[in-house]
N, C-alpha and C positions, 0 to 999 in steps of 0.2 A: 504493500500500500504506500508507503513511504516513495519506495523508489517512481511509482506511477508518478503520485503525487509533485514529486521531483521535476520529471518531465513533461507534466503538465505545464507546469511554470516556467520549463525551460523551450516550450515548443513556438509561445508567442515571440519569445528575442531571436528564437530560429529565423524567425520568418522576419522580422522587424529589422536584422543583422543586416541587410544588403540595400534597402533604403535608406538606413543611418549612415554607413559608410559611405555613402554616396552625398548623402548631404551634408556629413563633416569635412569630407575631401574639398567639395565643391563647391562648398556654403558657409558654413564657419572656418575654414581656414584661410580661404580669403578675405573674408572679412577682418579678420584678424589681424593678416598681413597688410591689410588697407591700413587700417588703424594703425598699425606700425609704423610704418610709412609716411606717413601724417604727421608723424613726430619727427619726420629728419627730413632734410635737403636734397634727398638722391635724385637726381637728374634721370633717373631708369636707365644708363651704362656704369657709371661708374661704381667699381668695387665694393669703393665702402658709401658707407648710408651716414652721416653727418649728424647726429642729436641735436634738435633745436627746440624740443619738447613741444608747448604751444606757440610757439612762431608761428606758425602757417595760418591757424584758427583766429590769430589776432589778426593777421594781415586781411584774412576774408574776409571779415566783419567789420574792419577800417576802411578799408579802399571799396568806394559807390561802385567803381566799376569793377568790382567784383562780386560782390552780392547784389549789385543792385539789376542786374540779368534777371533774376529771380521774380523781377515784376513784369515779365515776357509772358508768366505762367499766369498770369491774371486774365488774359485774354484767351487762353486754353482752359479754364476757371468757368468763363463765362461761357466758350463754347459748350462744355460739358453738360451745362444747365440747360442750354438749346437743346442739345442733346438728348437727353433724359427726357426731356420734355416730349421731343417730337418721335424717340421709341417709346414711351410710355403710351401716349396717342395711336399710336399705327398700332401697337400690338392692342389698345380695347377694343378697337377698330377690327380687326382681321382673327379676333376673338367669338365675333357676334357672325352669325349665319350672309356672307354676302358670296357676289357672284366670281370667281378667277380669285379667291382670297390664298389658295394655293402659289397660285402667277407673282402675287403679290409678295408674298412671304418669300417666293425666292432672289425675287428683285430685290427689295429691301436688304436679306443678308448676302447678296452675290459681294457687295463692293468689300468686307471685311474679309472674302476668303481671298483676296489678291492681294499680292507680294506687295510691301509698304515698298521699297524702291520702284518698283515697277508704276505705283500709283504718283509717285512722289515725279515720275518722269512724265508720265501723263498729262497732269494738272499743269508740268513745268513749261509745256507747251499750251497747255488752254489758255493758260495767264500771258502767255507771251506777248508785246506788241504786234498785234494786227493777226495771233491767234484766234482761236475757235472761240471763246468767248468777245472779242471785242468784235470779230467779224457779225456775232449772234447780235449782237448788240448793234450794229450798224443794219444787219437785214430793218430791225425793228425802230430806225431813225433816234436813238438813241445814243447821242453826243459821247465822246468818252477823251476824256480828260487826265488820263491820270494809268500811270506805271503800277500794274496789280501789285508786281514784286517787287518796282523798282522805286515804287514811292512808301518810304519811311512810313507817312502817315495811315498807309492801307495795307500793305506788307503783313502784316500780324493776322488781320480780317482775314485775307485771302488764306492766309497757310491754317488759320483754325477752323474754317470753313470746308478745307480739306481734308480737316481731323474726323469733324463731323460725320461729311457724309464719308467716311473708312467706317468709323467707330458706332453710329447707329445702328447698324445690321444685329453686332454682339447686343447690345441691350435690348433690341427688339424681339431676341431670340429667349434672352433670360426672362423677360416680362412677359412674354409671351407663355412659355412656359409654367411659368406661377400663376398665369392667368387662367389656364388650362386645368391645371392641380385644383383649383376651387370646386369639389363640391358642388355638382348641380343641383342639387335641392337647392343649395340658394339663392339663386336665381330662380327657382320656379314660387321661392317661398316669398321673394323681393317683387315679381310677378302678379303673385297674386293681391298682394298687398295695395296693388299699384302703382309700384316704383318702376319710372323711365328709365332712358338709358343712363341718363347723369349721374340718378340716386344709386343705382343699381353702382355705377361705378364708386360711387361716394360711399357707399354701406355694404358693400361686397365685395369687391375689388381693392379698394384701397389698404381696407386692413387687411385683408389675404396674402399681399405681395411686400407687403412690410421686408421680411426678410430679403429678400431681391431688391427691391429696393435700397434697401442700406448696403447690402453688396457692391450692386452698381456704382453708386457716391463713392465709397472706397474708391475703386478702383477707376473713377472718374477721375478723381479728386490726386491721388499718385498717378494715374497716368498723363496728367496735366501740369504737372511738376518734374518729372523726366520725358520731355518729349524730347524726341533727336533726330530721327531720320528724316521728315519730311522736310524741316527747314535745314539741313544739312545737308542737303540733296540742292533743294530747288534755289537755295537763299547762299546756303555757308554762313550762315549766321549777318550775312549783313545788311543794313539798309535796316537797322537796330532790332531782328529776329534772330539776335543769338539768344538760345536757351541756357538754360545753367548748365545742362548735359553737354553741351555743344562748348560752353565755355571750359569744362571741366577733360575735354578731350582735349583742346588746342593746349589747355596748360601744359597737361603730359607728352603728348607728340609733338606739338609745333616749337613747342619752347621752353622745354625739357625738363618742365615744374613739376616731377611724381609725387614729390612730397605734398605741394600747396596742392596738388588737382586731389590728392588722397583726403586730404583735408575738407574740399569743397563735396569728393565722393562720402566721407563719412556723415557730414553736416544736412546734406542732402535723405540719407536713409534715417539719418536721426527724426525730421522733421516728417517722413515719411511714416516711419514707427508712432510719432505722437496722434497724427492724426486716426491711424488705426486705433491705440489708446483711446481717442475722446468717441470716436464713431463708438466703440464698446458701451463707453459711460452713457454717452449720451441718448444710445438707442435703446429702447426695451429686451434686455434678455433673450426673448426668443428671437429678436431679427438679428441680433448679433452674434448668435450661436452660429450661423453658415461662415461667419466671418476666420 
């Protein structure tokens, strides 16, 4: 009994043994090494690694144009909210009995299953002067004034506009999903009672998807604070669309900062981890439990 009993308890770390290794290797000892890193000068060639403890974290948080990139993600901030918004929308929508709501669903999530560079070279030509967009825009006598990409003041618009419709698809998939999971008696019980489409959404739907919902924001919310490829593709960070991700790469390769970019990379997941933190606090228990 003993010996069973033993290997009872020894069958779960059986199985648990090549996950963890995988994620110590991969995961915390990078991380680690980040951290390290962060604390010295190393240029990423030379030999040795230089101690300057917190140098680096002083210099982020003094110099504007180091931290001050981080207000690029305000406007990926705001796209997210459009966002959520208009897959929350599509998915009540394509929820309720309508015609081609199949055709639908797979238009909506087509644009998320394509390669982010691939899209990122796409749009780099729709924005282009006297591209597909300005040409669309001249069919319909509509004046155009103004450098998608190459005017500072609309530069940000255009590349989170891009975000958008990539990243719609995935939330229209998850909402959709949790919309689907409800229980149809409740709807037949919200039915009878008299409640429209609105209410029905208001008093069945809303509180069903709670969990999904704070999901989503998650990883709205961090995925709008490390964006990289799209404006590092179409932009290279200029015409003032560099991200912090984008600033945090040029430290270490263009200009041979491992240390200070280790520093902007640790300071980045820290703020990253708090917000998962307050999402916990802040959301009720069971919607934070998928978290």
């Amino acid at each position: 009994m003993t010996k069973m009993k033993s290997q009872g308890l020894l069958t779960p770390w059986l199985f648990l043994a090549a996950p963890l290794l995988f994620l110590i290797v991969f995961t915390y000892l990078p991380v680690a090494n980040m951290f390290f890193y962060s604390l010295t000068s190393w240029d990423g060639l030379s030999p040795t690694k230089p101690f300057v403890g917190a140098k680096n974290y002083v210099e982020l948080f003094t110099r504007p144009d180091l931290f001050g990139v981080m207000l690029v993600s305000l406007y990926y901030l705001g796209g997210s909210v459009v966002q959520l918004i208009l897959a929350l929308y599509l998915a009540t929508v394509l929820s309720f009995k309508i015609k081609l709501k199949n055709v639908f669903k797979g238009v909506i999530f087509f644009p998320y299953l394509i390669n982010g560079v691939a899209i990122a070279f796409v749009f780099l030509y729709f924005f282009q002067p006297g591209g597909t967009l300005d040409s669309v825009l001249h069919l319909l006598h509509v004046p155009v004034h103004v450098q998608w990409l190459g005017d500072a003041r609309v530069a940000n618009y255009s590349l989170t506009g891009v975000s958008v419709w990539r990243y719609t698809g995935l939330d229209f998939v998850l909402f959709l999903g949790a919309i689907q999971a409800i229980p149809g008696e409740q709807y037949e019980a919200a039915q009878i009672d008299g409640a429209n489409r609105w209410k029905q959404f208001l008093y069945v739907i809303a509180p069903g998807i709670k969990p999904i919902l704070s999901l989503t924001a998650l990883l709205s919310i961090s995925g709008a604070l490390s964006v990289f490829e799209t404006p590092y593709i179409m932009t290279g960070g200029a015409n003032g669309t560099e991200t912090f991700v984008i600033q945090t790469v040029n430290l270490a390769f263009e200009f041979g900062k491992v240390g200070l970019a280790s520093a902007a990379a640790v300071v980045l997941l820290a703020i990253v981890l708090v917000v998962a933190w307050l999402q916990r606090r802040l959301v009720p228990a069971e919607a934070g439990d998928l978290v």
